[in-house]
Structures are given as structure tokens and as C-alpha cells.
DRENGU-137406 format. One record per residue: residue number from 1; residue in one letter; x, y, z of N, C-alpha, C in turn. Coordinates in pm, 1 decimal, m for minus. Layout:
<recs>
     k   r       n.px       n.py       n.pz      ca.px      ca.py      ca.pz       c.px       c.py       c.pz
   NUM   a          X          Y          Z          X          Y          Z          X          Y          Z
...
</recs>
This chain:
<recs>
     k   r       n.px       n.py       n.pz      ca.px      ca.py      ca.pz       c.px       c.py       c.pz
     1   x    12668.9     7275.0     4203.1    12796.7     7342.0     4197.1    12780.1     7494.2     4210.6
     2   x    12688.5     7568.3     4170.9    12646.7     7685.2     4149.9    12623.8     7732.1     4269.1
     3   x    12493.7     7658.8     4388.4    12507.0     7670.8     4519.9    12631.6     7667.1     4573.2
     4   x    12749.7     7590.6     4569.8    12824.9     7597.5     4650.1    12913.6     7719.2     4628.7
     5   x    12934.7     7753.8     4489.0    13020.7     7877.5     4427.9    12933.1     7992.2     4534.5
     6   x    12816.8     7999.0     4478.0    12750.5     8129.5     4581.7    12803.0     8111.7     4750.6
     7   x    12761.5     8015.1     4740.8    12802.0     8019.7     4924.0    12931.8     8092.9     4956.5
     8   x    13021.0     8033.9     4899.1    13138.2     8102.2     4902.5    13196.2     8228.9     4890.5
     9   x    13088.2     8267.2     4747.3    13111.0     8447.2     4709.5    13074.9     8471.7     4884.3
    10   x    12933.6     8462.2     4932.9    12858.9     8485.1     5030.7    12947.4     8493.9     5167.0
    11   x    13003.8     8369.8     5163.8    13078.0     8370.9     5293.5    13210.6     8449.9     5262.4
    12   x    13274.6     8472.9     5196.0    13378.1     8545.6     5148.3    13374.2     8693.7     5251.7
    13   x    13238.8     8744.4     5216.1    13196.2     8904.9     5266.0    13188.7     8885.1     5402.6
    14   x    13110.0     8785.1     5444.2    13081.7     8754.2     5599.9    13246.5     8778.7     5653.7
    15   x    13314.1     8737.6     5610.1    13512.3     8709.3     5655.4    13532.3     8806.0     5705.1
    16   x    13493.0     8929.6     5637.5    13559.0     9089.1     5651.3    13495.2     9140.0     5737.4
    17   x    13368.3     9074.8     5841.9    13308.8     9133.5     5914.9    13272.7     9057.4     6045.6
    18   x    13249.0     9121.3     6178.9    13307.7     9022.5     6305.8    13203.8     8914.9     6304.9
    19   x    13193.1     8800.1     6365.6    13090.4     8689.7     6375.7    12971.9     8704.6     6400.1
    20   x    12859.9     8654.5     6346.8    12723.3     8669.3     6324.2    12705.1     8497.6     6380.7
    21   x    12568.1     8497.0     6425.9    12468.5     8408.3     6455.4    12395.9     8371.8     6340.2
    22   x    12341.0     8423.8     6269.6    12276.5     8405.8     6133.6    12273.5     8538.5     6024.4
    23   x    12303.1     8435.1     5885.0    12307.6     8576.8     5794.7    12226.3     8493.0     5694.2
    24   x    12167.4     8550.6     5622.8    12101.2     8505.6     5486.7    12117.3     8618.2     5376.8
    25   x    12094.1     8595.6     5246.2    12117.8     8663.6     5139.9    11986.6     8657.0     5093.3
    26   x    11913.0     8790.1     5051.8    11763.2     8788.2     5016.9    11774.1     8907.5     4894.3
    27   x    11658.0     8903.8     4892.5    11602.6     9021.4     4742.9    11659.6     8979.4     4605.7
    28   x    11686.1     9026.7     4527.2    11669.9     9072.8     4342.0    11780.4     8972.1     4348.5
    29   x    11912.8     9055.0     4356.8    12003.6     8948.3     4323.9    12009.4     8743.8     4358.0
    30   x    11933.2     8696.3     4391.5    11889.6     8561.9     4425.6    11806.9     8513.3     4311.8
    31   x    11707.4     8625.7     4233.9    11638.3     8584.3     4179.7    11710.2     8549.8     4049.4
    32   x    11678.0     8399.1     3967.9    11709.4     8332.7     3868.0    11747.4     8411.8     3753.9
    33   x    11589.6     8492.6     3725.6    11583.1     8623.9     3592.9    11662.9     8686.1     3573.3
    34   x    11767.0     8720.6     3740.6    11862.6     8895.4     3768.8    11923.9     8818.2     3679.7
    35   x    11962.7     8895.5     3551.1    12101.7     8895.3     3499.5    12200.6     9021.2     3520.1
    36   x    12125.4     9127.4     3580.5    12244.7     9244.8     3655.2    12310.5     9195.4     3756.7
    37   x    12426.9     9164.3     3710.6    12544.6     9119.7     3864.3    12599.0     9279.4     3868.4
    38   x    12567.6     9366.3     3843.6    12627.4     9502.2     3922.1    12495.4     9493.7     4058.0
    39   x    12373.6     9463.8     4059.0    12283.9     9439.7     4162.6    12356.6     9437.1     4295.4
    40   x    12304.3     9506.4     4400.7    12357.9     9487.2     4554.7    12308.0     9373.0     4589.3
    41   x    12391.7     9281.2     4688.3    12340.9     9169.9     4717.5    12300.4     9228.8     4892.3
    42   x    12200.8     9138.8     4907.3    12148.9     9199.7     5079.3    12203.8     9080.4     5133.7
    43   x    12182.0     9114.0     5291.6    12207.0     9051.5     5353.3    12134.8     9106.2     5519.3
    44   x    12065.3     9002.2     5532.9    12036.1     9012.1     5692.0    12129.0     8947.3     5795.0
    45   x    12161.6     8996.6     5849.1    12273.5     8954.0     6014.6    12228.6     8956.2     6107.0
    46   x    12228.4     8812.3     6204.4    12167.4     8799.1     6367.5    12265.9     8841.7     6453.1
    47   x    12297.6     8921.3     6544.2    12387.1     8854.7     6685.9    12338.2     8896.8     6772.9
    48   x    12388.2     8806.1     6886.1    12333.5     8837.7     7049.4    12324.5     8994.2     7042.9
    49   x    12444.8     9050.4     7061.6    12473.9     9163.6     7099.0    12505.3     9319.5     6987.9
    50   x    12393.9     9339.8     6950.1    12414.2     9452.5     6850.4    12538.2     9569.6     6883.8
    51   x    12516.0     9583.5     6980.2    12595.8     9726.3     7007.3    12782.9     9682.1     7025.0
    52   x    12810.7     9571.0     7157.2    12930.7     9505.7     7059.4    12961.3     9436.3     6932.9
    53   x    12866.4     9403.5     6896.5    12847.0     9405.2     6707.8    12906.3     9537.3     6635.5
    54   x    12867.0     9575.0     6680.1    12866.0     9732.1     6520.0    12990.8     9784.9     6640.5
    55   x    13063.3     9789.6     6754.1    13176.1     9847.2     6861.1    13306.2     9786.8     6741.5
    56   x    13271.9     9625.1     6743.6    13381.8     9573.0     6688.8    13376.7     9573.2     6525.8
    57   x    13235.1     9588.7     6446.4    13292.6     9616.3     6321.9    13313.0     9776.9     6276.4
    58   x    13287.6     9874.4     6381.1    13356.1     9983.3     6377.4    13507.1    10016.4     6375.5
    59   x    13560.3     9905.4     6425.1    13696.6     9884.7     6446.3    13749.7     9843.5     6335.7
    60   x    13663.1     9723.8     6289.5    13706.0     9684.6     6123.7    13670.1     9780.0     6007.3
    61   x    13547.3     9805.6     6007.0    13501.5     9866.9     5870.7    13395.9     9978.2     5886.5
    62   x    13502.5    10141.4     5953.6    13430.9    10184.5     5994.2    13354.4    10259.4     5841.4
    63   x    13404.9    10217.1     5767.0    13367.7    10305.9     5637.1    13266.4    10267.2     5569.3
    64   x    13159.9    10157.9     5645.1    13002.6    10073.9     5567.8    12975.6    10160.6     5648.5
    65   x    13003.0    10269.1     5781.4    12840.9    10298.4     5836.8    12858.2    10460.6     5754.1
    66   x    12765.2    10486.9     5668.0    12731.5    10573.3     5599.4    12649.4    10702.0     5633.3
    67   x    12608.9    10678.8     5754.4    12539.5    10779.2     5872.4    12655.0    10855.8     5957.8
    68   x    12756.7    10912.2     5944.6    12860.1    10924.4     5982.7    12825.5    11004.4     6133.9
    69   x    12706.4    11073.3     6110.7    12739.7    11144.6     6248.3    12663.2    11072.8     6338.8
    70   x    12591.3    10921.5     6369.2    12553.6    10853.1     6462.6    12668.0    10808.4     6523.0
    71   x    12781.3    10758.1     6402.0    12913.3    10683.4     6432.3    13031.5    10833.9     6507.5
    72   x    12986.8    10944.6     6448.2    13068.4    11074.9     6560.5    13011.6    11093.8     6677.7
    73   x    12872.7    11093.4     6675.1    12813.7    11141.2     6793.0    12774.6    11018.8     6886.5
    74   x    12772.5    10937.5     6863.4    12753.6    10827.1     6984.6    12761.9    10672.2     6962.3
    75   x    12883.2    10612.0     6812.6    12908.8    10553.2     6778.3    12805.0    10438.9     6828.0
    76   x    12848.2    10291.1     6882.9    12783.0    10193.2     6818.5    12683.4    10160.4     6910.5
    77   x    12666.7    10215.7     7043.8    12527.4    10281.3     7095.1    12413.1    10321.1     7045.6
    78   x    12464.9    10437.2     7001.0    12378.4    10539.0     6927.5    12316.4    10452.5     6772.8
    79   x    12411.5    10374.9     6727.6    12342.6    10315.9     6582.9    12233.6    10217.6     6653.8
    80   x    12260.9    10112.2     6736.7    12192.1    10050.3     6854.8    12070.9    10082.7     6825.5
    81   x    12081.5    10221.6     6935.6    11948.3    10279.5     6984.4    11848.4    10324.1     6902.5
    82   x    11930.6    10374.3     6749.2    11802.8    10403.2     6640.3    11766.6    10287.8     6628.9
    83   x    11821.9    10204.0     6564.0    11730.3    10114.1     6521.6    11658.2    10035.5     6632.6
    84   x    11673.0    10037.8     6725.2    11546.8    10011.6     6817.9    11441.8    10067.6     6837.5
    85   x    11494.6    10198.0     6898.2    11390.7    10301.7     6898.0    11304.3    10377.7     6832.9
    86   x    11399.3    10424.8     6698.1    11273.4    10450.0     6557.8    11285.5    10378.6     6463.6
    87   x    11335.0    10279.6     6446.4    11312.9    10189.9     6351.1    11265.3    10067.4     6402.5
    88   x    11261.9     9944.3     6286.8    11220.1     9804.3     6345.8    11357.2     9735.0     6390.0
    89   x    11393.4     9769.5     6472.1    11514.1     9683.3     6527.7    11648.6     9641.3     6428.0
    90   x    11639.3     9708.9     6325.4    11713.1     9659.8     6220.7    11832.4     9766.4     6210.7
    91   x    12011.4     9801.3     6185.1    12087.1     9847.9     6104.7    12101.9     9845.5     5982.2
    92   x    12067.9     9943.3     5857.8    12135.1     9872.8     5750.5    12234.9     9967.0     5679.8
    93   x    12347.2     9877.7     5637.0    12464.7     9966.9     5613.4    12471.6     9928.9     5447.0
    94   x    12404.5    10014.7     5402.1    12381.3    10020.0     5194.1    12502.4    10072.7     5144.0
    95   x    12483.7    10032.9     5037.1    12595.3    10075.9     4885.6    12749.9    10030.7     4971.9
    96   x    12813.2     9948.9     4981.8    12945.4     9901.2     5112.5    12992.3     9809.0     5018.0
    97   x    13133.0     9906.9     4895.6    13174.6     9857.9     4785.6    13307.1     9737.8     4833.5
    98   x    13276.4     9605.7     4807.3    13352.4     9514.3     4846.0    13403.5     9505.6     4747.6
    99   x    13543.4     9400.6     4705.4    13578.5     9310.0     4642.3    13525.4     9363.1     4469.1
   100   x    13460.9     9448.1     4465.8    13408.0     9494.3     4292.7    13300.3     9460.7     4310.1
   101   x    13178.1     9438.5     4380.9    13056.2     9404.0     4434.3    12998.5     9484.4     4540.4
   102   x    12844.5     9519.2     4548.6    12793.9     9628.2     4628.2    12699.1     9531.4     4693.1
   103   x    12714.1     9588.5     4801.6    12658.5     9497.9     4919.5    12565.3     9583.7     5039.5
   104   x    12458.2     9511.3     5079.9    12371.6     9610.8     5192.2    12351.9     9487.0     5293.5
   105   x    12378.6     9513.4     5449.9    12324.0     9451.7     5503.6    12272.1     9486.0     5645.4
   106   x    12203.9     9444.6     5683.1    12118.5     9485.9     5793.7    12147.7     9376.5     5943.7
   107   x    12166.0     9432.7     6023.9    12233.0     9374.8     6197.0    12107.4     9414.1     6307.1
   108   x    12059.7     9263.5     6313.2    11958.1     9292.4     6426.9    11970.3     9214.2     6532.6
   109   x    11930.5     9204.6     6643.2    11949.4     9130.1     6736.2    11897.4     9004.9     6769.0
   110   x    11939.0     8880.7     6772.4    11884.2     8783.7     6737.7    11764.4     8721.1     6798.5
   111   x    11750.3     8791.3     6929.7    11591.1     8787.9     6980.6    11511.8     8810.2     6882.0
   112   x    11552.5     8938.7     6850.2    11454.8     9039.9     6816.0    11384.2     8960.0     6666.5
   113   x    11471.3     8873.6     6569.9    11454.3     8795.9     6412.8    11362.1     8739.2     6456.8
   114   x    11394.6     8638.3     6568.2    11333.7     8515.3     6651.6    11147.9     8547.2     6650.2
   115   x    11166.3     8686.4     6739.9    11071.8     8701.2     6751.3    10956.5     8757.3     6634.8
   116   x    10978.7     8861.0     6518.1    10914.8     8869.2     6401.3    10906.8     8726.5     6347.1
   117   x    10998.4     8658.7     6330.3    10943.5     8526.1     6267.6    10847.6     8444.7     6283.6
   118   x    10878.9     8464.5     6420.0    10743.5     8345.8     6489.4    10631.1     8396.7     6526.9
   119   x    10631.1     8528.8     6549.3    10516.1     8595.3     6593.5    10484.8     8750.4     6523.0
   120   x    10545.2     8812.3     6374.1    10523.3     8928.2     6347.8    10496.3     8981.7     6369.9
   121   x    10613.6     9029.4     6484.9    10545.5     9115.8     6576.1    10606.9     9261.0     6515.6
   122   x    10703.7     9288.6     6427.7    10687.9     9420.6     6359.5    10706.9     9378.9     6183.4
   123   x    10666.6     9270.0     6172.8    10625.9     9203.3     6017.0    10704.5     9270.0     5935.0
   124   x    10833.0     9261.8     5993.2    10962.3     9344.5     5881.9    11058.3     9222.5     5822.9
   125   x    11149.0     9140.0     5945.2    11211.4     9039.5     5858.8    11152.4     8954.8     5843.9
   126   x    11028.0     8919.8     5913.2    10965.5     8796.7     5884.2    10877.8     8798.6     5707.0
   127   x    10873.0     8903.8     5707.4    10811.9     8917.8     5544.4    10945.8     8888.5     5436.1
   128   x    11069.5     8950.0     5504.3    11187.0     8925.2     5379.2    11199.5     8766.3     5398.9
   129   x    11202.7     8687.0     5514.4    11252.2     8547.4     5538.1    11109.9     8464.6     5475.6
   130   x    10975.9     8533.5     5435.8    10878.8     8429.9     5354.2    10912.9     8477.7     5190.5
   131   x    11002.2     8490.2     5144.2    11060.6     8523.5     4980.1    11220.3     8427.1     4989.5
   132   x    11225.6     8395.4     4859.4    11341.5     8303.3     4848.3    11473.4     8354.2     4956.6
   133   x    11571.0     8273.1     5053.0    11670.3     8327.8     5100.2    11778.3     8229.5     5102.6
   134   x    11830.2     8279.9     5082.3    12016.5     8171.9     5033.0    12069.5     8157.9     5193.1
   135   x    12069.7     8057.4     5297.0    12115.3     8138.9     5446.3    12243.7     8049.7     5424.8
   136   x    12399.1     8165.8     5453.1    12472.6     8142.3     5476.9    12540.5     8084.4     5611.8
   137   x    12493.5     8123.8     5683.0    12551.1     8069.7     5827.6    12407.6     8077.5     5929.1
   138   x    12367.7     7954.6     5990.8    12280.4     7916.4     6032.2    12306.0     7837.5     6210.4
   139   x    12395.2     7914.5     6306.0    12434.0     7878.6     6433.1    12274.3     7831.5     6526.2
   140   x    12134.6     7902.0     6472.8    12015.2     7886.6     6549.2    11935.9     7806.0     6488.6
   141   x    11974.9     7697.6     6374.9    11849.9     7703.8     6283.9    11723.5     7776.6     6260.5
   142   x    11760.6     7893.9     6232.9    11603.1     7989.5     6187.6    11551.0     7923.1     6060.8
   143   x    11662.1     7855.9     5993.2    11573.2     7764.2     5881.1    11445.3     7684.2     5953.1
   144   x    11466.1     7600.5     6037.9    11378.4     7528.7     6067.8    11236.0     7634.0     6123.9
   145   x    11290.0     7711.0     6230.5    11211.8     7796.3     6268.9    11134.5     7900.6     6186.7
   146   x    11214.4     7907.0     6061.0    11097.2     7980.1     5975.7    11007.2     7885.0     5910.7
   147   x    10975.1     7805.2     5958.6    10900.2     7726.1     5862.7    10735.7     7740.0     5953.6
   148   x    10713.7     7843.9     6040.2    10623.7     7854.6     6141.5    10573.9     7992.8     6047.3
   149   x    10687.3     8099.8     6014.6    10675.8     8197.1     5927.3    10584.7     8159.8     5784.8
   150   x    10658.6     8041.3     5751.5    10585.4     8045.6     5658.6    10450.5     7989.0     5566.0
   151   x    10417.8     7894.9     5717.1    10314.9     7836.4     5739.6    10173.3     7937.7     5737.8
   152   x    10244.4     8044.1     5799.3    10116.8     8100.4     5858.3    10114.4     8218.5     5745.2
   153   x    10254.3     8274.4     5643.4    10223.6     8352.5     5511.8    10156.6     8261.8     5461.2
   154   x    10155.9     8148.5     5440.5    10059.7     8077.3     5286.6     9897.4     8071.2     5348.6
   155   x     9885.8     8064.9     5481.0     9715.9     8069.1     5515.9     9710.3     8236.3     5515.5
   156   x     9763.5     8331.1     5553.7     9739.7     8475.4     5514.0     9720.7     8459.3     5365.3
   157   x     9813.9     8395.2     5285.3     9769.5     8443.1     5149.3     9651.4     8375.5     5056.0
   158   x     9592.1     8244.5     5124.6     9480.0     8171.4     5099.9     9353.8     8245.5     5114.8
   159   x     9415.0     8337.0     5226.1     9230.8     8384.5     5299.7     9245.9     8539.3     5185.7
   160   x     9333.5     8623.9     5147.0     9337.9     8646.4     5065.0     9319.0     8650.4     4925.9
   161   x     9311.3     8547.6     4858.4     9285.7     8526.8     4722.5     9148.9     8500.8     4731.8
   162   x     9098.8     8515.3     4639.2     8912.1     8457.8     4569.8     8975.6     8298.5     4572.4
   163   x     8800.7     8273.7     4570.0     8831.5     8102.5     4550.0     8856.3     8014.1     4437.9
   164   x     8908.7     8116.6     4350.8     8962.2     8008.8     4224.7     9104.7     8157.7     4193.2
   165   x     9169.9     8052.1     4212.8     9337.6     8123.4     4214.8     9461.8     8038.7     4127.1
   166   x     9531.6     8071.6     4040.9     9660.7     7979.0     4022.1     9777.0     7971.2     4084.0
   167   x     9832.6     7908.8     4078.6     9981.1     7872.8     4155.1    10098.4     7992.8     4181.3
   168   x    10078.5     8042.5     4043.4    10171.7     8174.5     4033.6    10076.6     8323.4     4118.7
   169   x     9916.9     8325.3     4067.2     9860.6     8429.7     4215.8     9900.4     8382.1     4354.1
   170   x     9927.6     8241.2     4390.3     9925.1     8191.9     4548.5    10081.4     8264.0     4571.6
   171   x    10207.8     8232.1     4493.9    10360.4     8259.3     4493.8    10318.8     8425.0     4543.6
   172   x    10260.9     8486.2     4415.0    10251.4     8624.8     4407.3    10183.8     8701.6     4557.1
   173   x    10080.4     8625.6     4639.6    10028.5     8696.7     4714.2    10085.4     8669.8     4808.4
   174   x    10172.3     8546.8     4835.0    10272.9     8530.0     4942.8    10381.4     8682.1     4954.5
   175   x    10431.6     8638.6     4807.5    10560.3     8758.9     4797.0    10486.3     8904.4     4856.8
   176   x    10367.1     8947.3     4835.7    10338.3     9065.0     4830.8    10268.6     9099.9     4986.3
   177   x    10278.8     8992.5     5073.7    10264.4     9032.0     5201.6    10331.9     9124.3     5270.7
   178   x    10419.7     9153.8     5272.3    10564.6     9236.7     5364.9    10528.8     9380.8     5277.4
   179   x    10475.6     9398.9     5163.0    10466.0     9513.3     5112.8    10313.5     9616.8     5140.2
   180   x    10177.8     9500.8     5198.7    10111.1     9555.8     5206.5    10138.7     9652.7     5365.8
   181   x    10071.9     9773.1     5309.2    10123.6     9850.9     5453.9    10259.7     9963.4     5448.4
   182   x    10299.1     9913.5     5351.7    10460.8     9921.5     5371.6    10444.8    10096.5     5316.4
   183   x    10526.1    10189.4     5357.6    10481.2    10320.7     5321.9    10610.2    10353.8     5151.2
   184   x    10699.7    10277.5     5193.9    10828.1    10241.4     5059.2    10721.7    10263.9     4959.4
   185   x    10630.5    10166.3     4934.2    10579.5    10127.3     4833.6    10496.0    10248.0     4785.9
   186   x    10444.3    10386.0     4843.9    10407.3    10476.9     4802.5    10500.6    10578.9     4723.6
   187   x    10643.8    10567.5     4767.1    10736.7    10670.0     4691.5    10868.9    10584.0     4634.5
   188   x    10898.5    10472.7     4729.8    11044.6    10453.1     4704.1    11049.2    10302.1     4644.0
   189   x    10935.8    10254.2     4634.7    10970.6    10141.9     4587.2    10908.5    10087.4     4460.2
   190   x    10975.3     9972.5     4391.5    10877.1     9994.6     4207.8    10801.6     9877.2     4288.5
   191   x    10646.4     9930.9     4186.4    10518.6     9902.4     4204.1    10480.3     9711.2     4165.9
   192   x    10574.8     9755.0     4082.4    10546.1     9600.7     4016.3    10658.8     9534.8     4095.8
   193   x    10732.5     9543.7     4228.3    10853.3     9464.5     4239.0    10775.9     9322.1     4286.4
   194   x    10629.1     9316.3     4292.1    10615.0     9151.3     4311.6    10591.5     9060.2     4238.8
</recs>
């Protein structure tokens, strides 16, 4: 019953924003322990087409993109092109006060998921999609398709550990893949988040 209530909070937010290919709900708030429901809930978003993506939810909600002068100076192009060009292919539009709930979510192109998943090739969502994920709308099955993702985190995290390990180090060195490397983890991110 609890799954289905979430789904719903979940799909509720998806409503207010134009159609996605795949979205999932990941990080803190998922986890059992969170008892902070002020927590932002994430969210990753697939679609074909990023740039009429963010054209038409500029139209809806131009007030999540929080970068205001990408959205003055070369609107949903220009958001596009960063995150291709200096970032990992990803948008993310943080702190986007819904309904009495704070919400972040990130719009990438659905090649582009496809391809970190199956082949990490910039080991950004494919590290968030090997940690628990709630997926709300699933048009590609990347469920099934992450299961290639996460085949190949649990032999990364085998060759990793010494040869006498417990269940909770194997969980732990899975989770802590996507962070090794990660430059967050030198200033912006807590140390212990695995």
C-alpha cells in the first residue's frame, strides 16, 4: 500500500511537467531510516529530445530553471548545450518548491542514460541507477536494462573488497562506487553519505 501511495505522491509531480520516457526517484529520501520528509526528493528524467524538453517545460514552469541567465540568454538550447558540453549530459533543476515538498530533478537524453548504463561511459547515472531507485514511469524498460549496470557494479565491488568481506561491506562498496573519483566528495559532499 505504501508503494502505491509513493507512486502517486511521485507521479503527481511528473503531471506538472511535459512527458518523459523514464523518471525514477533516487537518493536519501527513498531510504527507509529518512525520517526528514522536509528532504528533497530527486528525480532523474529520460526524453528523446532535451532541448524541446526544457522549450516546452519553459513554457510550463519557467520558475524550476534557477540559472536564470542560460534561460535569458539562450533559453532551452543553451541549458541543452551545458549540460552536454561541460557537464555529463545531465540538467538539474534543485530546490523547485511543489505542492509543500522540495524537489530536484535532472533531464537527460535518453540515449545518452542508455548509454552510461550499459557501458559507463561517464559513470554518472549509471552509479545513481546501482543504489535503491523507486522508477516511476518506465516507457524503455531501463529496469530490465539496468540489470547489465548492475551486474557489472557487484563484480567491480568483489574485485574490490579483501577476501573475507560481509554482506553489509559488499551493499557498502557497491553504494560507494559513483563516489570514488567524484570531486563533490572533497568539499560538497558528507563523507560518511555511504
Amino acid at each position: 500500500m505504501e508503494n502505491a501511495i509513493s507512486k502517486a505522491a511521485f507521479q503527481s509531480f511528473l503531471d506538472i511537467l511535459p512527458p518523459v520516457e523514464f523518471a525514477c526517484v533516487y537518493g536519501s529520501s527513498l531510504h527507509p531510516n529518512n525520517h526528514d520528509k522536509t528532504s528533497m526528493t530527486d528525480f532523474i528524467l529520460s526524453v528523446s529530445d532535451p532541448t524541446q524538453w526544457h522549450s516546452e517545460n519553459l513554457r510550463l514552469n519557467k520558475n524550476h530553471y534557477a540559472s536564470s541567465w542560460m534561460v535569458n540568454f539562450g533559453g532551452a538550447s543553451l541549458v541543452t548545450g551545458v549540460a552536454d558540453n561541460i557537464g555529463v549530459g545531465v540538467h538539474f533543476n534543485p530546490f523547485v518548491n511543489w505542492s509543500g515538498k522540495m524537489y530536484k530533478y535532472g533531464v537527460v537524453r535518453t540515449r545518452d542514460l542508455l548509454q552510461d548504463v550499459l557501458h559507463w561511459e561517464k559513470f554518472y547515472l549509471c552509479g545513481r541507477l546501482q543504489k535503491p531507485v523507486h522508477i516511476v514511469v518506465d516507457n524503455l524498460d531501463i529496469n530490465s536494462t539496468n540489470s547489465v549496470n548492475l551486474r557489472a557494479a557487484m563484480s567491480a565491488a568483489l574485485l574490490l573488497l579483501p577476501s573475507e568481506f560481509t554482506e553489509a561491506d559488499l551493499y557498502a562498496k557497491v553504494c560507494s562506487l559513483s563516489y570514488m573519483g567524484d570531486l563533490r566528495m572533497l568539499f560538497a559532499e558528507d563523507k560518511n553519505k555511504v
